[in-house]
VEXLOTOR-773015 format. One record per atom (N, C-alpha, C, O): residue in one letter; y, x, z. Coordinates in steps of 0.02 Angstrom, whole numbers, plus 50000, padded with zeros to 5 digits. Example, Ala and Ser with C-alpha at 12.3 -4.5 7.8 and 13.67 -1.06 7.14 Angstrom:
% residues 2
A497165066050390
A497755061550390
A498355066050390
A498345071250423
S498885064250354
S499475068450357
S500025064550394
S500575067050402
END
This chain:
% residues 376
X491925083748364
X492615086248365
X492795088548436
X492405086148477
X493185091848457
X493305094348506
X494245095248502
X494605094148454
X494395097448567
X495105095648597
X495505103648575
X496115104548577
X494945109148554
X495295117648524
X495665119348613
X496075123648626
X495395115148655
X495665121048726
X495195125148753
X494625123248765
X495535133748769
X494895134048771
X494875138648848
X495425138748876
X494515140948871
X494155142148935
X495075147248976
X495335147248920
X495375149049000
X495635153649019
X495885151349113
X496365147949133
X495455154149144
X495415152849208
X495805159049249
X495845165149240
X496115153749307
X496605157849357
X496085157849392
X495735152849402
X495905166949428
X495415163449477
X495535160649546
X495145157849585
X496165162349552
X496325159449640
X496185151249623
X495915147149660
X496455150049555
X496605141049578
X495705138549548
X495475133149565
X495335142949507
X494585141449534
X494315143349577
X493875139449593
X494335146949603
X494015149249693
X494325141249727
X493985137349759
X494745140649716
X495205137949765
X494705128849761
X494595125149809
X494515127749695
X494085119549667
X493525122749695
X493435119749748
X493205126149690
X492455129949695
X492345128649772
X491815126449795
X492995130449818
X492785127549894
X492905120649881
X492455117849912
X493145117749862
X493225110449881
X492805106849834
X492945100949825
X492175110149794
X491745104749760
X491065106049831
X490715101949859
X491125113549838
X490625115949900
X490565111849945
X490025109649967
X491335110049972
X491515107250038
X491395097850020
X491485093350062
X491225097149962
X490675088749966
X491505083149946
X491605077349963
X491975087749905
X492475082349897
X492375079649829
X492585073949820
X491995083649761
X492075080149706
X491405087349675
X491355093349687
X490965081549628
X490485085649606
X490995088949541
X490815094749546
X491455089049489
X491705094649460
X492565093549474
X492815090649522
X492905096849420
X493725098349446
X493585100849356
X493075104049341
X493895099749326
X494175099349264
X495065100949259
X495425096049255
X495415108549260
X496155108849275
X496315111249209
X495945112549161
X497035111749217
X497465111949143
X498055112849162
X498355108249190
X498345118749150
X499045120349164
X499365121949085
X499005124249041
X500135120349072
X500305120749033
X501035121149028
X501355117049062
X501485127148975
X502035128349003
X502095125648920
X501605124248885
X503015125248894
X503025125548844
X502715123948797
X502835126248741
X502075118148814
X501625115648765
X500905117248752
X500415114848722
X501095122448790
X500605128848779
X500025130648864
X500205132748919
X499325128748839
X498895130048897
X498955136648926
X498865141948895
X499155136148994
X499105144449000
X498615143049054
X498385148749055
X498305140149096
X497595142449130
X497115134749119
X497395129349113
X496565135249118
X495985132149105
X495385131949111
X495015133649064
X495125129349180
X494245129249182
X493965123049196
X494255117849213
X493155124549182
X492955118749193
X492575122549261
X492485128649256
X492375119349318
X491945118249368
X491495113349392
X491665107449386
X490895115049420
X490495109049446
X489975106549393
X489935109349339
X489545100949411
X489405096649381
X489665086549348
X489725081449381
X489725087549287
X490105081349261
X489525075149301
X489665070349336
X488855077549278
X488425071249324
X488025074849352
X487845080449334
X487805070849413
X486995072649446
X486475070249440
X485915072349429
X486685065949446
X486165057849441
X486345052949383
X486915050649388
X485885050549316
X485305052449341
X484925058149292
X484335059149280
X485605061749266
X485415067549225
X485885072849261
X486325071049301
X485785078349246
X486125085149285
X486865086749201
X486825087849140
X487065086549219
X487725088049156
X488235093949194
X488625091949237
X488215099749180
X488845102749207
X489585102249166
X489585100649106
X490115103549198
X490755101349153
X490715107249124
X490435112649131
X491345102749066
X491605108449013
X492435106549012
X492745102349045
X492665111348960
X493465107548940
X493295102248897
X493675097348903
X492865101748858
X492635095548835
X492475088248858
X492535082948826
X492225089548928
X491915080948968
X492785074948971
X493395075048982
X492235070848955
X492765066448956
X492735063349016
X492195062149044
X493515061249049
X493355058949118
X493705051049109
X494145049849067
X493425045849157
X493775043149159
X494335041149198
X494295039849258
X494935040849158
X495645043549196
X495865039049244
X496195040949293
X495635031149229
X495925027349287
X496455026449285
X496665025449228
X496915026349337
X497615021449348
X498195025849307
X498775023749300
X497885034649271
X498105038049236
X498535034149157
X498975036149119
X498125027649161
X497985023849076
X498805019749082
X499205017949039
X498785019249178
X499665014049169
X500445019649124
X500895017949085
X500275025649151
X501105030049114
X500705031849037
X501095031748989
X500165033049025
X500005037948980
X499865032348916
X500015033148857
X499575027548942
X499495022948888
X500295013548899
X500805012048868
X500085011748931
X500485005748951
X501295008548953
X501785005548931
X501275014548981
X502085016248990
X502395018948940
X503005019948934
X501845020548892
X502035026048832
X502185020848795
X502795020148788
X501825016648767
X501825012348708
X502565007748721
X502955006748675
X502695004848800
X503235002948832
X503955007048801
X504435004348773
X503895011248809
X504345014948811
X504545017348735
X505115018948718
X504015017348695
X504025015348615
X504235009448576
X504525009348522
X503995003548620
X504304997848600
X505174996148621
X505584992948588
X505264998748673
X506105001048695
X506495004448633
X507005002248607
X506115010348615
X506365015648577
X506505010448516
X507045011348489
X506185006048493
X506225003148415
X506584996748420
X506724993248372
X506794994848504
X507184989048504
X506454982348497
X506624976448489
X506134983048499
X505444976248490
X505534974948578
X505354969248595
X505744978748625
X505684977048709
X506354978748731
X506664982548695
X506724976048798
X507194977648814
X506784978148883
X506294974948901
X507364986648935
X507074985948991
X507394980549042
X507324981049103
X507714975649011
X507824971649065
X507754966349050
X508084961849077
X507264964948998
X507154957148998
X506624952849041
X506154955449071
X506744946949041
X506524943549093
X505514943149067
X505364940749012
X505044945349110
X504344944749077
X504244939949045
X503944940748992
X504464932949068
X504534926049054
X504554924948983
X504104921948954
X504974926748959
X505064928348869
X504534929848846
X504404927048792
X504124933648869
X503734934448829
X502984931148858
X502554929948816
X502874930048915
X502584928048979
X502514922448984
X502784921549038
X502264915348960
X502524910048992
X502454908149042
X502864904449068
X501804910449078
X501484910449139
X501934913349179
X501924911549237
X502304917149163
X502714918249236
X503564914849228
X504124916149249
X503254909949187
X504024904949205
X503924900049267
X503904893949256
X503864902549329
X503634900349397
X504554901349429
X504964905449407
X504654897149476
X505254901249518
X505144905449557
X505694908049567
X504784908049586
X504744914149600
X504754921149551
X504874927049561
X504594918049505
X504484923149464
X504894925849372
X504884929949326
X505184920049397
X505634919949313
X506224926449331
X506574928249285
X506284928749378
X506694934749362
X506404940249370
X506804944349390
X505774942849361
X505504948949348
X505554950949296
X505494946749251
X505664957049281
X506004959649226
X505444966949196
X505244971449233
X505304966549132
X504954972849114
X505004980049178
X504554983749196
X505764980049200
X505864985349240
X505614983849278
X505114987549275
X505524980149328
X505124977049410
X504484979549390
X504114981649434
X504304979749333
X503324978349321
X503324986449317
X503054988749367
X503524990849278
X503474996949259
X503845003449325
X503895009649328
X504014997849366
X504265003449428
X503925000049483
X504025002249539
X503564995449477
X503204993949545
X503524990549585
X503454992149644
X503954985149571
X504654981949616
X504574974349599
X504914970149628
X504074972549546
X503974962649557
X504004961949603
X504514958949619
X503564963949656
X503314961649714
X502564958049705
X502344954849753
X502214958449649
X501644955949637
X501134961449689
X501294967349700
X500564958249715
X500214960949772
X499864967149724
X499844967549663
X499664970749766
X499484977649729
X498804977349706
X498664981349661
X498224972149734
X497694972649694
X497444964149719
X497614961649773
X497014960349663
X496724956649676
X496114956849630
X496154959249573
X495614954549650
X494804954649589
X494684947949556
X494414942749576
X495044949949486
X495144943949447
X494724942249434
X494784937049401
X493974944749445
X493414942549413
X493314937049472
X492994932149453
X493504936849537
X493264932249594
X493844925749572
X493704919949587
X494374927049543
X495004922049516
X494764919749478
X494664913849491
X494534921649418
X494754917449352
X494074920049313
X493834925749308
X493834912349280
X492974911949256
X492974916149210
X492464919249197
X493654917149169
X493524923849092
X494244925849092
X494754923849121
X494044931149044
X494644934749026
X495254931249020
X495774932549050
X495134925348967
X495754921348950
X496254919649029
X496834921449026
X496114917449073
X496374913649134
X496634920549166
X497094920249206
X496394925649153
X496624933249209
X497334931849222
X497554930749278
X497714932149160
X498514932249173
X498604926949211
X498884928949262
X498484919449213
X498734914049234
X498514915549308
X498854913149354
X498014919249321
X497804919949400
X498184924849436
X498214924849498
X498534930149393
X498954934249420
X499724930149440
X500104930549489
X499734926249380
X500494923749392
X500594918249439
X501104914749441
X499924917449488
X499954910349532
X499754915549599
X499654912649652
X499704921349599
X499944924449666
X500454922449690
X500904921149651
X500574921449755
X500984923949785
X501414930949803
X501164936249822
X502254929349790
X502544937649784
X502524938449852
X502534933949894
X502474947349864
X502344950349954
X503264951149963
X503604950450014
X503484952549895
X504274952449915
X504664951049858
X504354949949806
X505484950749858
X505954947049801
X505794953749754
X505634959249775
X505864951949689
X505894955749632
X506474960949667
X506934959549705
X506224967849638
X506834974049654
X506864973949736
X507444975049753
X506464973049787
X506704972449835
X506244977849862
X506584981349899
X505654980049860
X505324987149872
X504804988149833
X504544983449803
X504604993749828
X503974997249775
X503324993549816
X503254994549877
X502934990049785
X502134989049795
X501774992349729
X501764988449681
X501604996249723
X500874997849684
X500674994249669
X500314991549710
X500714991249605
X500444986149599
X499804985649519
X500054984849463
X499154986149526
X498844986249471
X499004980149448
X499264981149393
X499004973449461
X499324967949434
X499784968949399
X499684967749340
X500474971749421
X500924971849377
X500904975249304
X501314973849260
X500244981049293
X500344985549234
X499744979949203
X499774978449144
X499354977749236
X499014972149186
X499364968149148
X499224966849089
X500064965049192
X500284959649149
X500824961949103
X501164958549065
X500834969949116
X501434974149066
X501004974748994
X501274974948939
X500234975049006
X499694977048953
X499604971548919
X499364972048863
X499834962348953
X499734957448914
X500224956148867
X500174953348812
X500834959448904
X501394957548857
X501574963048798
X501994961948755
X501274967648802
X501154970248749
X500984970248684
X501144972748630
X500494965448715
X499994962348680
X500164956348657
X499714953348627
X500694953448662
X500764947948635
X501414949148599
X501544944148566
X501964954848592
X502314956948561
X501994959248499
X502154956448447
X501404965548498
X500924965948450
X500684960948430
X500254962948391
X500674958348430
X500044952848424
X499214954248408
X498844951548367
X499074959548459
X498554962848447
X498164966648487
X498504970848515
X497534966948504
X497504968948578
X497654977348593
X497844981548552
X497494978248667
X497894985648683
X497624989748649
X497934994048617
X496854989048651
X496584997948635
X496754998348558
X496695003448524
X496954993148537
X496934993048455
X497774995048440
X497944996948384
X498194994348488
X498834996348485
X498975004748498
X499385008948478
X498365004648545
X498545010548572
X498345017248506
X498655022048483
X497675014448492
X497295018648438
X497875019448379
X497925025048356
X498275014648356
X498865011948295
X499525017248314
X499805020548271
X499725017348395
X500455019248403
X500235026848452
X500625031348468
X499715026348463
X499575032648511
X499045039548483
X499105044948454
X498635036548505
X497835040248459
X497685044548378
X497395049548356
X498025039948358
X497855040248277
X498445047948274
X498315053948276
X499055044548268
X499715049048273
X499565055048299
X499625059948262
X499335055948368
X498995061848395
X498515065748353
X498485071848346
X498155060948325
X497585064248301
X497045065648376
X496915071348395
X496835060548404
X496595061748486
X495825060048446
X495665055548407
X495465065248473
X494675061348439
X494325061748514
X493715060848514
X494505062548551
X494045060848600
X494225056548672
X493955055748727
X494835054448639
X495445050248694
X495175043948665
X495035043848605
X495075037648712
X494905031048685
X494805026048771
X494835027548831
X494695020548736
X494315014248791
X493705014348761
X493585016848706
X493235011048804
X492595008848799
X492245016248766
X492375017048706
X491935020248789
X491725026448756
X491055022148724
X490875017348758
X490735023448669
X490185024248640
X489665028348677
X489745033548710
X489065024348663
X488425025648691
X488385032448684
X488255036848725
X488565032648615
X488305041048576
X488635047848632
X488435053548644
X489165044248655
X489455051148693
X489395051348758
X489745055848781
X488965046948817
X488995045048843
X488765053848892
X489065056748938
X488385054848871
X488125065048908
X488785066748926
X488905068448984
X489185066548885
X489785070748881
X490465068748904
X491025070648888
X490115062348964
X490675057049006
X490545060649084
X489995062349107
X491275061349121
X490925064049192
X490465056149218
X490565051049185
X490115055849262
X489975050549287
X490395048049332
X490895051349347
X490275041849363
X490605038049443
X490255037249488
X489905041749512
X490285030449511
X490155028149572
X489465025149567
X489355023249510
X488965024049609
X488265022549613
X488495014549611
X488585011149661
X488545012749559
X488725004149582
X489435002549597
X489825007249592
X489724995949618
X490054993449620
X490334994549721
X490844991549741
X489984998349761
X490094996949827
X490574995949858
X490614991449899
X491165000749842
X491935002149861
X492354995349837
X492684992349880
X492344993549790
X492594986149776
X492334980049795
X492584974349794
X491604982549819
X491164976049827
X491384974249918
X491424969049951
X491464979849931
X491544980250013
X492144976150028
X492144970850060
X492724979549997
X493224975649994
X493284967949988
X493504963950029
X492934966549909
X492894959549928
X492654953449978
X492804947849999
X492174958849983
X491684954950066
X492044954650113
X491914950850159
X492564958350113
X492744957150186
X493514952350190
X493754949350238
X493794952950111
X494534950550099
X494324942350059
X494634937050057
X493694944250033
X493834937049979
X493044932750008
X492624931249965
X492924931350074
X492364928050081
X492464921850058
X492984918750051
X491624919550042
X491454916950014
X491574914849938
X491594909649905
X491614920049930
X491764919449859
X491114921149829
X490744922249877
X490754921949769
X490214924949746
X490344928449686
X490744925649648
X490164932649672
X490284934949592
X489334938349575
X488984941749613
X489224936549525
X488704938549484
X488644945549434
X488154947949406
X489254947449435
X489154954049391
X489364960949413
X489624965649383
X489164959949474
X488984967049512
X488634972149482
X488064970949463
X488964979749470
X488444982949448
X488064987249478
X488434991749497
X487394988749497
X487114991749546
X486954999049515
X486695003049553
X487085000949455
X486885008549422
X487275012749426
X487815010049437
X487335019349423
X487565023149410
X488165021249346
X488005019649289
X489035021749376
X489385018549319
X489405025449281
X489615030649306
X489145024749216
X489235032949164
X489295033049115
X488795035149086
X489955030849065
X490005030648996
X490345023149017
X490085019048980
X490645021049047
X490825014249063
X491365013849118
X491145016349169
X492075011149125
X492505011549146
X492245008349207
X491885003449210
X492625013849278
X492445010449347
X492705005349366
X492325000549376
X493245004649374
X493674999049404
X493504992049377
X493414990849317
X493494987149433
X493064981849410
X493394977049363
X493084973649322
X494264976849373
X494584972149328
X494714975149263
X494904971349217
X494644981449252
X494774982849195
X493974981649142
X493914979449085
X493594983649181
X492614981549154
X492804973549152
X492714971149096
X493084968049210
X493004962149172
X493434960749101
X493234958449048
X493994962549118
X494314963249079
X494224966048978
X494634966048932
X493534968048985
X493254970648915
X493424976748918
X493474978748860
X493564981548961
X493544988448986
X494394992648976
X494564998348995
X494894986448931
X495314992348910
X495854985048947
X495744979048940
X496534989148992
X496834984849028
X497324989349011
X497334994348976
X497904985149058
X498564989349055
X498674992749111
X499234995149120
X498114993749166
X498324999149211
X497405002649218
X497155006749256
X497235000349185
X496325006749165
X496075005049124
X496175000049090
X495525010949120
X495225010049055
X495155015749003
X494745016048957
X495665020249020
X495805025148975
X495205032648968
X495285035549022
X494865035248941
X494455039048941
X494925047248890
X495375047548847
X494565051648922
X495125057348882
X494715064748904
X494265064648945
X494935070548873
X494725075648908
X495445078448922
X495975075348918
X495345085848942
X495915089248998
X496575091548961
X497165091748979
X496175093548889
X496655095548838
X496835089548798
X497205091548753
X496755084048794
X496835078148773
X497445076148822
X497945073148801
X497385077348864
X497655072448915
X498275075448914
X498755071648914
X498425082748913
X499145085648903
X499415083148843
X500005081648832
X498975082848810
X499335080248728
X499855073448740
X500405072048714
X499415070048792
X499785064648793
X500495064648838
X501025062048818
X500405068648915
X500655072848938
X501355074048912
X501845070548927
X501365079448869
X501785079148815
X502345078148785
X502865081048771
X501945070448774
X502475065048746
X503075062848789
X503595061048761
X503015063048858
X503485063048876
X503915067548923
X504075066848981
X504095074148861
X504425078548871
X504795077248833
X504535074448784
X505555078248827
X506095077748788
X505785083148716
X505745080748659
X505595089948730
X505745096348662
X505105095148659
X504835099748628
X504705090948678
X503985091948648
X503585084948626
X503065085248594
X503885078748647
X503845072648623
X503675072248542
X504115073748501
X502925069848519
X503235068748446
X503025062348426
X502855060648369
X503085057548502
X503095050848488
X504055047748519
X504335042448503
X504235051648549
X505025047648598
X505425053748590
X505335059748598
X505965049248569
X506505051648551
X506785056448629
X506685053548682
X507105063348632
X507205065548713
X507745061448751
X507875063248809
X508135055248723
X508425052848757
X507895046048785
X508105043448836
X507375043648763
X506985040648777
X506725041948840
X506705037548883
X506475049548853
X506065054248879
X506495054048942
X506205051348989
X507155056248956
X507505055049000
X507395049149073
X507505049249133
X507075043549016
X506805036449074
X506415041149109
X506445039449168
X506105045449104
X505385047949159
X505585050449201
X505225050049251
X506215054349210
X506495059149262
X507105053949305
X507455055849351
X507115048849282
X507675046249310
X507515041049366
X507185036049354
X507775042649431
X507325036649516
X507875029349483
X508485029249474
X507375024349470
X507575018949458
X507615015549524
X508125012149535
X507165015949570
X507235013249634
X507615017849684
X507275020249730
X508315019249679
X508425021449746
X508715018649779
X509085014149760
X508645020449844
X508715017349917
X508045015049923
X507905015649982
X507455012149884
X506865010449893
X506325014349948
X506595018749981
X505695013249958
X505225017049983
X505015022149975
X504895026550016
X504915021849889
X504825027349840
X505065028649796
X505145023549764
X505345034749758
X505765035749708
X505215035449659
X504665038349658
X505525030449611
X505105027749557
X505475028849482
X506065027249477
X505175031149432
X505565031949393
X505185025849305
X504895021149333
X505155025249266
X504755022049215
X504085023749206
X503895027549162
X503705021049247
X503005020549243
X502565025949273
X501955025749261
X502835031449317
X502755038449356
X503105037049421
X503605033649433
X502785039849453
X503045040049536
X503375048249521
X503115052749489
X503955048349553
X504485056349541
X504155060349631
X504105058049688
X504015067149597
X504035069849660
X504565068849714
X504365071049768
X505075066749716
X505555065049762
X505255060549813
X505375061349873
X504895056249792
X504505052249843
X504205054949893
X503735058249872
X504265055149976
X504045056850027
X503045057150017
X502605053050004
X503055063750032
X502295063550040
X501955062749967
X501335062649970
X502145062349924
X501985061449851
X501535067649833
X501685073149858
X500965066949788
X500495071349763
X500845076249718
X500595079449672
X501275076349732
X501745082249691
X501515088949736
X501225093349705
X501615089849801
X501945092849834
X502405095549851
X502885091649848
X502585101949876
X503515105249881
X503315109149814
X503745106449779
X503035112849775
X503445115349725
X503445112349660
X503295115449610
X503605106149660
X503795103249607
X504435101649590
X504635101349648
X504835100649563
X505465099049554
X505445090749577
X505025086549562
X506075090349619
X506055083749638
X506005078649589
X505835072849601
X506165081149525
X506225073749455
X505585076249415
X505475074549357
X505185080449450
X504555077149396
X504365073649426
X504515072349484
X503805069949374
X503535065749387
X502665064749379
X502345069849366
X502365059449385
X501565061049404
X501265053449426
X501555048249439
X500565055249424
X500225050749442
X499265052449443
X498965057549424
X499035046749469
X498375049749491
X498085045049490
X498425040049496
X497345043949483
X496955039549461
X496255038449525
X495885043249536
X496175033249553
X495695031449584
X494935035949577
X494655038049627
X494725036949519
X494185041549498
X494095049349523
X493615053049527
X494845049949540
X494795058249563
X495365061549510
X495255067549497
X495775059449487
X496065060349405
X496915063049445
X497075063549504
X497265064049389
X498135067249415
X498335072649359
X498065078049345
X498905069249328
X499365070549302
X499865073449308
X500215070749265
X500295078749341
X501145078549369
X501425084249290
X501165087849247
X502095081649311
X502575083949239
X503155086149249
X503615082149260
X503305094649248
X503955096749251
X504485096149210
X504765101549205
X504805091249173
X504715091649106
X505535096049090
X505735098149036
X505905096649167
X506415101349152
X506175108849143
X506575112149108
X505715111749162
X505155117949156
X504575117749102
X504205122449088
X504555109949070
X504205110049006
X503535109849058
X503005110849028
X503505109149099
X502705110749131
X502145103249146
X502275097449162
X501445107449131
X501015099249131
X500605102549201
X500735108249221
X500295099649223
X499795100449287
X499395094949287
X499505089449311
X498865097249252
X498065091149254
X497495093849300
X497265099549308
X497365088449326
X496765090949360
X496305085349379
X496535081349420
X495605084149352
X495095080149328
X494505080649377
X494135085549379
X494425074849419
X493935080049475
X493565068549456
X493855063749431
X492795069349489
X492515064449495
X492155062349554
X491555061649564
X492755061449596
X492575060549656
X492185056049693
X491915056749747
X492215050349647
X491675044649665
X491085045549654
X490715041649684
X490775050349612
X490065053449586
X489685056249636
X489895061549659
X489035053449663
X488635056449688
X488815059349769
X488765065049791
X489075052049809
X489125052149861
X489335046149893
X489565041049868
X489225047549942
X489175040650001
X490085040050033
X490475044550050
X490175031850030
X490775029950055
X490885033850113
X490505038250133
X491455032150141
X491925033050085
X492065040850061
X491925046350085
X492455037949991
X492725043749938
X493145049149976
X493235048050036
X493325053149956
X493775059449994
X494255058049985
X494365053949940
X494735060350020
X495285058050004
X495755066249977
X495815071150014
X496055065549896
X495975072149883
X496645073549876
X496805076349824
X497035072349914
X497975071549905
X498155077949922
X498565080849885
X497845081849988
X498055086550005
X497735092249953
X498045097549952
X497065091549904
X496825094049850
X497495095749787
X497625101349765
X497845089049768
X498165089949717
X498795094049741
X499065097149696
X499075094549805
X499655096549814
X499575105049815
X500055108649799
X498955107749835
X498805112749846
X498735115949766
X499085120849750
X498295112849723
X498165113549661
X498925115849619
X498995120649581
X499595109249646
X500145109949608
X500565117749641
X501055120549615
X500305119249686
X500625125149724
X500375131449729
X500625136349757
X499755130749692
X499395137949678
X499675139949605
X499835145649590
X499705133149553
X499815132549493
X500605135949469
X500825139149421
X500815133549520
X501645135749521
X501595143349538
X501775147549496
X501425144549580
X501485151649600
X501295156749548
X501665161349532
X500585155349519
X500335157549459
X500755157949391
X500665163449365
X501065154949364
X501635154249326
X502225157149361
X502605158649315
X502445158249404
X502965162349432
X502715169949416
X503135173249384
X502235172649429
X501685177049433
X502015182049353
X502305187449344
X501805177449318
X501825179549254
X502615180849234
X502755182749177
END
């Protein structure tokens, strides 16, 4: 099955990936522009793998999206369970949480977790915390907070983990199986999922040669610690990030696998006139800065271009919104212009630490993209 998007390339904004796969920042770039619902430019570039097979991309490769899985999957379903009254955005996690009936922590509220404002630390390697899956949450909720609930934005992959547990315990059922039930199915997504199958595994971009970039980290933040399930291969058909792999691959902030035209689908959903999972007053949470006066203008589960220095760049409208994924991955959403901006690159593939850093990539990408649509 396939995603029906099909090839229609701008060439400035492929010239434009074509130097920067040249220039050693990401072996492909997978983009997707979309006005009104509707793809109006689309290529694939590069190669999806190198090592240890040669794969060039298509609109077909599936990438893995990374921290893309916290708005598109965790924020969506969030924001569904709001819509039907099963979640309130201001209830205390605790309710549903028992683990975080701590005093520090009994007043974090669904909103703190989904705007980045617990104050829960932004990453820890639960696999060095806690012997199995079961204990993950209890090891998150015996952090120490970096600040008071609502008191500034930390990034926090912790926090969309423990948004993905409580999900999950409202369902009573785990995520990818919620997601497939309230997301996937509804879509009709056949090539959007967790844990990809062996069978499709050609048709996955690849990652990182191993575990190094996380492993480094730990060596130097969590000595003496040991962990045993380092992976030394080529990660390819298998989610990178290490807590979401301990985790059984599908979490509430990774995990998510998709292609380019997939990924708008989801995209989409949270547009008011094009939603055909949220109601447009639902849709409204995405454009709206829940944190202001904060660090960053944060809105339900998307960082808003309003935020200083944000992968938006200047021609985005200050209330869209967006996000981007460790892998090389990015999302942003005009959704007062109806507009999507994807762009799928695999930057950890087939190169030596460190990764590129591709911020000034996406802003350029969102500003060629814009212009191009002005164009027309």
């Amino acid at each position: 099955m396939t995603s029906g998007l099909h090839t229609n390339p701008h060439p400035d904004i492929t010239a434009f990936l074509k130097g920067r796969i040249t220039g050693g920042d990401f072996p492909s770039a997978v983009y997707g522009v979309a006005e009104n619902g509707e793809t109006v430019f689309a290529d694939a570039i590069g190669d999806a793998s190198r090592e240890p097979e040669s794969h060039p991309a298509t609109l077909e490769t599936i990438y893995d999206l990374a921290s893309l899985t916290k708005p598109l999957v965790t924020g969506l379903l969030s924001a569904r369970m709001i819509e039907s009254g099963a979640l309130r955005l201001d209830d205390c996690v605790s309710k549903y949480l028992p683990e975080f009936d701590r005093d520090d922590k009994r007043s974090i509220t669904v909103r703190h977790l989904a705007t980045h404002t617990s104050g829960l630390p932004a990453w820890r390697p639960l696999y060095l915390l806690a012997s199995t899956r079961a204990e993950a949450l209890e090891a998150i909720a015996a952090q120490p907070l970096e600040h008071a609930p609502g008191e500034r934005v930390i990034y926090s992959d912790l926090g969309f983990i423990s948004l993905g547990f409580l999900l999950q315990r409202i369902a009573s059922v785990a995520l990818a199986d919620l997601a497939m039930k309230e997301i996937f199915a509804p879509l009709m997504l056949q090539r959007t999922f967790f844990n990809p199958s062996a069978a499709v595994r050609t048709g996955v971009a690849a990652c990182e040669n191993g575990n190094g970039y996380e492993r480094e980290m730990c060596e130097r933040d969590f000595r003496g610690k040991t962990y045993g399930g380092w992976r030394n291969e080529i990660i390819w058909g298998a989610v990178h990030d290490g807590n979401a792999h301990f985790l059984g691959g599908a979490a509430g902030h990774a995990g998510l696998f998709s292609t380019v035209g997939e990924t708008q689908k989801l995209a989409n959903q949270f547009v008011g006139g094009l939603s055909q999972l949220l109601s447009p007053v639902t849709c409204e949470m995405f454009r709206q800065d829940m944190t202001v006066g904060l660090n960053e203008a944060r809105s339900f589960a998307w960082q808003l271009a309003a935020t200083k220095e944000s992968t938006a760049g200047q021609s985005l409208a200050p209330d869209a919104f967006g996000h981007t994924g460790f892998t090389g991955t990015s999302c942003w959403i005009d959704a007062g212009r109806q507009r999507v901006f994807i762009l799928l690159t695999n930057r950890t593939h087939a190169r030596q630490l460190p990764f590129a850093n591709i911020n000034a990539v996406r802003r350029e990408f969102h500003s060629l993209a814009v212009a191009k649509l002005s164009d027309l």
